[in-house]
N, C-alpha and C positions, 0 to 999 in steps of 0.2 A: 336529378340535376347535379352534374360537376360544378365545383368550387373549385377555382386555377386560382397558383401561387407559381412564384416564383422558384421556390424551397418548400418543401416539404422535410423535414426531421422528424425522424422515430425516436425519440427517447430525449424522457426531461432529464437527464441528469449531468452530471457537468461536460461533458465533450459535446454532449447534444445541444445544452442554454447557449456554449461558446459560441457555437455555428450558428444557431436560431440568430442571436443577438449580434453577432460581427455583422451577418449579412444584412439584417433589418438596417445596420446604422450606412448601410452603402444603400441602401434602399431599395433594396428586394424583399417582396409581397410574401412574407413566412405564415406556415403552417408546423404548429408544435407538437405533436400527439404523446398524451404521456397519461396512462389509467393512473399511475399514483401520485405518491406524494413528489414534490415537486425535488430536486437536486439528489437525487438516486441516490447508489447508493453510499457517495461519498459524503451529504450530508445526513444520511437519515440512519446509517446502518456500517459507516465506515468509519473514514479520514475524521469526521467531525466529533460526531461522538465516544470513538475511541480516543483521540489524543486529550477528550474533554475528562475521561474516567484515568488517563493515564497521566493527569497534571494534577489530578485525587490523589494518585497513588505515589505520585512524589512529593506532595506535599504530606504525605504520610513516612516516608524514611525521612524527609526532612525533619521529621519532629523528634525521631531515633538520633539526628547526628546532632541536634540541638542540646538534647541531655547529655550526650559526649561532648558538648565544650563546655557542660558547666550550668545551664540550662535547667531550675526546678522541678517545673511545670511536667507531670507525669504525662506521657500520650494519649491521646486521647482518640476513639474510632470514628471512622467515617459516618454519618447520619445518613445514613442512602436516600432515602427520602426526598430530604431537603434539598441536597445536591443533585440528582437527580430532575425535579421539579428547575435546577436554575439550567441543568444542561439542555431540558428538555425545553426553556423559553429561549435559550439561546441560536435554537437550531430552529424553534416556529420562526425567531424574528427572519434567520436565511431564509425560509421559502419563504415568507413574506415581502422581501426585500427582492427576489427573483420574480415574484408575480407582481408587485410593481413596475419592476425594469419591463418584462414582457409587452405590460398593458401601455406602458410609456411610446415600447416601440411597435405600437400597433402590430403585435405577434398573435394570428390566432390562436387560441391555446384550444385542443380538440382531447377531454379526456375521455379517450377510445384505444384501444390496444389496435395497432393499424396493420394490416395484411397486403401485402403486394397480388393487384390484380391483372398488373401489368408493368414494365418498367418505367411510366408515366405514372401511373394508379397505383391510386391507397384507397383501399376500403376500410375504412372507420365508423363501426358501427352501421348507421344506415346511411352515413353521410361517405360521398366518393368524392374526393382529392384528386386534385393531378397539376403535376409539375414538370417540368423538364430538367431538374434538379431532387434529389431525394438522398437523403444521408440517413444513414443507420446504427445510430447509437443510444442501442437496447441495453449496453452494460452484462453484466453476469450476474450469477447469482451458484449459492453454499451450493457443492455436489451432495448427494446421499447417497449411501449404501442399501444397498440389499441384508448387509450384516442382521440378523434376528437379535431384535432389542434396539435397534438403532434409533424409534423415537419417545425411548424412555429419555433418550439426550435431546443434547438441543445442536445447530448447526449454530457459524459463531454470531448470525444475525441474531439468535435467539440468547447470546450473551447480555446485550441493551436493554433483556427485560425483564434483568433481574435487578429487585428492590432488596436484596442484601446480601453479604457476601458468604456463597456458601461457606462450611468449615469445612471440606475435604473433597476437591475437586480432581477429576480426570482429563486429560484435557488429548487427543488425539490428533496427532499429525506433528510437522516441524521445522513446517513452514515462518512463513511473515505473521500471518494473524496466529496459528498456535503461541507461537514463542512472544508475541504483544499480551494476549488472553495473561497468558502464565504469567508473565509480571507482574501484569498489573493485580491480578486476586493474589498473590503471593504478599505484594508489598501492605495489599489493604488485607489482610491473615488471612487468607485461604491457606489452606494447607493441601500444596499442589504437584500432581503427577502427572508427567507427560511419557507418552507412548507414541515412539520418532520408527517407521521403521527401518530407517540407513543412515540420515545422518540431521541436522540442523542447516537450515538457508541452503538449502541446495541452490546452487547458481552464483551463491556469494564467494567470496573469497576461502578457502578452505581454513586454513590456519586461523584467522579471524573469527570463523562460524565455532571453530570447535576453543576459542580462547570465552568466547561468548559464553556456549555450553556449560563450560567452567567456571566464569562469575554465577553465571545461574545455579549451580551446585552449591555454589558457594553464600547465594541466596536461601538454599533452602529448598527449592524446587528442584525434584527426585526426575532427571531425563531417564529412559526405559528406554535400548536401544534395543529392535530384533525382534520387539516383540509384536504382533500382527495381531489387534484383538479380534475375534470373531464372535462373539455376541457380548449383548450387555441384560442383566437379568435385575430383577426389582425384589428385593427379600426385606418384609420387616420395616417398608420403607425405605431403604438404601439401597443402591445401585453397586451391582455385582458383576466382574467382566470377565468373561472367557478370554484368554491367553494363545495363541498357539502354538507356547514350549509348555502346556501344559495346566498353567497355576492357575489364580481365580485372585485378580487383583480387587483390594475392595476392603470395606465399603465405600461409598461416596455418596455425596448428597448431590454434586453436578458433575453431566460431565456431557464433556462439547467436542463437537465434532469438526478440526479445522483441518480437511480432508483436501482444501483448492476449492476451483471453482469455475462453472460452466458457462460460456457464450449464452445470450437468450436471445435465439434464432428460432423458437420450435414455435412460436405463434406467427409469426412473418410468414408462410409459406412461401420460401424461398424458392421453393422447388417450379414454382410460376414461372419464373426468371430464368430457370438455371443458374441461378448466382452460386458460384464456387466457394469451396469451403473448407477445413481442414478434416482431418477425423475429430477433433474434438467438438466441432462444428462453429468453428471461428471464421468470420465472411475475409476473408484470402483479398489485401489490398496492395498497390505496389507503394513506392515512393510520395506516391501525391494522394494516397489516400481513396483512390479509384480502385473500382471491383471489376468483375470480367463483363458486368454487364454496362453499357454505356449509360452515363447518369446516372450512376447508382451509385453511392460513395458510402466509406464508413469510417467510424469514430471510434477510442475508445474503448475497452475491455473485449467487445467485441468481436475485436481483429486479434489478431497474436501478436500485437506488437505492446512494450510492456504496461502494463496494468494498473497503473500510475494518474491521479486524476492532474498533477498539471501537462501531461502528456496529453489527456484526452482534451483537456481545455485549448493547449497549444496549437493542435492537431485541427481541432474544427474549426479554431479561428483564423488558422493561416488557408484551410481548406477555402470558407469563405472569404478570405482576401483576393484567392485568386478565381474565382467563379463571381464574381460581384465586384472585387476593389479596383478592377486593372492592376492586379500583381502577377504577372503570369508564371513567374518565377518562385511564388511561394507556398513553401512545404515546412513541414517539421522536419529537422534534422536531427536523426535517432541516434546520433552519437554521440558518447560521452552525456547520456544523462545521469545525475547525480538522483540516490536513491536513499532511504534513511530507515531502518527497522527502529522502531519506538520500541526496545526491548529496557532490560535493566539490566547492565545499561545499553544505551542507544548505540545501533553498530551501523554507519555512515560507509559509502561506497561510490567514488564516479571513475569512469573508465572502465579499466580491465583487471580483473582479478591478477595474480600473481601466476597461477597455472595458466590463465586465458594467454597472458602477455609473453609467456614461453613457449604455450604452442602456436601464437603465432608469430616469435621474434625468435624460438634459439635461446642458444647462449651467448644472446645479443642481450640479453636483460639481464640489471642488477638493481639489487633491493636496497633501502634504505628503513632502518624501525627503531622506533623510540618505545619504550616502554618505562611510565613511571607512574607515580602515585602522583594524584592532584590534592595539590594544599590544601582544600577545603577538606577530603577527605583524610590527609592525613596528619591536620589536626586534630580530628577527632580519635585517632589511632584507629582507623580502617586500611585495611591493604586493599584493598580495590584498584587493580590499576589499569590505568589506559595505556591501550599500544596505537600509534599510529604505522603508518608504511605508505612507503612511494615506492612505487613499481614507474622504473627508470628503462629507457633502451639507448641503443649511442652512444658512442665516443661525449657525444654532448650532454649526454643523460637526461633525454628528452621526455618528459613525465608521460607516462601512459595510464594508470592507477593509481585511486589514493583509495585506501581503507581505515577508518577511524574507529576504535572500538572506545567508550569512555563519556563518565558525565559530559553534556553541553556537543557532543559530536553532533547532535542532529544541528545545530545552531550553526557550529563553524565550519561543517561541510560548504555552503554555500558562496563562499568568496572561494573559497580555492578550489571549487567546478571551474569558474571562470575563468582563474589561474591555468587551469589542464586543457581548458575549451580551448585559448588563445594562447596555447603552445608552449606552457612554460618549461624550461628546466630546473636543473636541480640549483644549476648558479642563480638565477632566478630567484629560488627563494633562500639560498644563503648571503643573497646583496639584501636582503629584506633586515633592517634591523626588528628584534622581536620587539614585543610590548610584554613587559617585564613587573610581577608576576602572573601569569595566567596561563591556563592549559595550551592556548592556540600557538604560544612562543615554540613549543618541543616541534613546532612542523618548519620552523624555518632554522633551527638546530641540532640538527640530525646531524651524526656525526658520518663515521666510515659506513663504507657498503657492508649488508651482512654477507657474508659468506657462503654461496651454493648457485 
């Protein structure tokens, strides 16, 4: 016997809740299918519990810059346990707080991993589905290697379950989640190596990924460029790593593998449908979030479009505003979204990179950068300094990029997106008087262009 909805949604985690729930409050009859735990993996295995271990790890330098002004009180380590125990009740109260909202808006919730029987039809479990709407946001999940030794490691989901912090970690890849990983066990004492093999943030601003690179050194965590590991081996209890210039990096007691990460299209049988896909097997959506096949729409990690959960959240619920709201007009607009790496410290990005904004302006683009030390750190006699940059085009120097590398970047990025979203330029924010002392005045203070 079919069960008909209106909507049917693959995947509980946030671009998928976004959709379920927008549409339910327009009053379309939803179907949720989701085998796990409920808010993916941005609350169980991301966003939530990473920024929750990486607000640990600042309240751990913070007790370092404490005793630099003066401060008796020796530092003291993280109790993993304990804190653990508060992030792990803070992330049951979200999915509890999400199965609420659900049962509120009369959402069926089906946990079934759901397979396309047709492009109406979901087979879930023994129960069949059918809608004339159906969205697909399954999210990703860690890639693996073939590498021999690769699960003596763990991938970086398996970073959340660890209950203390190793003393001598390896950490592969150099990327977004590698270079978050490394901070945070660096600042809570792990004593940590990364193995990058080209460069740090590929995609991000160059000069800014590689100014990053360099506070990181300067934290203490050993980046390894070129090096390509090929196995990892287990001696005496510690972990031992094949090189391919040769050495045998080691020992370690962890080490994680943050490698990227793959679409989860391979339980869907997509192949039902013909729903298009990339090679990495990303379901291929245009503008409005539609597949090649009709009523079949996708959300989220899913698609190739960026990886981001308020993207996925934006994305499902503008999706259902206009399949249910009478919005006929509404899509996300993938422009100029603002981005944040939780590194140490936080390197903040909206628009266009520097290299992006010259190949596609010329030398119609000029740069503007501030770089200094923030008071708070250099009262403690720390040289840590933050650079900002506005990547400008125009006679009017119309902002097309901003790049923030520095404590509190992930915080003040967020007004001046809006700033670049609604077209500002540079006079713009030289009419801004600053707010005087604080890190955010050096962006509306920037003096001359740099130079190239």
């Amino acid at each position: 016997m079919q069960e008909t909805f209106d909507l049917i949604v693959l995947g509980g985690g946030s671009g998928g809740l976004a959709a379920a729930i927008r549409a339910a409050k327009h009053g379309a009859h939803v179907a949720l299918l989701e085998p796990k735990k409920l808010g993916g993996t941005c609350v169980n295995v991301g966003c939530i519990p990473k920024k929750a271990m990486w607000y640990a790890a600042q309240m751990a330098e913070a007790q370092q810059i404490a005793v630099d002004y003066g401060f008796h009180e020796k530092p003291g380590s993280l109790d993993w346990p304990r804190f653990i125990a508060y992030r792990e009740k803070y992330i049951e109260n979200i999915r509890a707080a999400y199965a609420r909202t659900l049962d509120q808006s009369k959402i069926t919730v089906v946990r079934e991993t759901g397979r396309f029987v047709s492009p109406t039809r979901i087979l879930a479990g023994e129960r069949e589905l059918t809608a004339s709407h159906i969205v697909i946001a399954t999210g990703s999940t860690p890639n693996r290697l073939d590498t021999p030794g690769f699960d003596i490691g763990t991938v970086s989901d398996g970073f959340f379950a660890l209950r203390s912090c190793p003393r001598r970690t390896a950490i592969v890849g150099g990327g977004y989640i590698a270079v978050e990983l490394a901070g945070v066990l660096r600042a809570l004492g792990s004593d940590v190596d990364m193995y990058v093999r080209d460069r740090l943030m590929g995609g991000f601003d160059e000069e800014m990924a590689y100014l990053l690179g360099d506070e990181m050194r300067q934290h203490g965590i050993r980046v390894h460029y070129g090096c390509q590991i090929t196995a990892a081996h287990e001696k005496d209890g510690a972990i031992l790593l094949d090189c391919d210039k040769g050495n045998q990096p080691g020992p370690y007691e962890a080490l994680i593998w943050a490698i990227g990460r793959h679409p989860n299209t391979r339980t869907l049988d997509i192949e039902v449908i013909d729903l298009a896909v990339d090679r990495h097997g990303h379901v291929l959506v245009d503008a409005w979030q539609e597949t090649n096949v009709p009523g079949v729409y996708a959300v989220g990690d899913v698609t190739p479009n960026k990886a981001l959960t308020p993207v996925a959240v934006a994305a499902g619920r503008k999706l259902a505003d206009r399949l249910f709201g009478g919005m006929p007009d509404a899509r996300l607009d993938y422009d100029n979204i603002p981005s944040v790496v939780f590194s140490h410290p936080p390197l903040a990005t909206v628009g266009l990179s520097e290299q992006e904004a010259r190949d596609k302006y010329g030398a119609d683009v000029h740069v503007y950068k501030q770089s200094f030390v923030p008071m708070q750190l250099a009262l403690a006699g720390r040289l840590m300094k933050s650079v900002y940059k506005l990547v400008c085009t125009g006679e009017d120097s119309r902002i097309v990029g901003i790049q923030m590398l520095g404590p509190a970047s992930d915080e003040l990025l967020q007004g001046f997106a809006v700033a670049l979203k609604m077209g500002a330029r540079k006079s713009d924010f030289d009419a801004t008087v600053a707010i005087h002392p604080t890190s955010a005045e050096e962006m509306v203070l920037m003096g001359a262009r740099v130079p190239g």
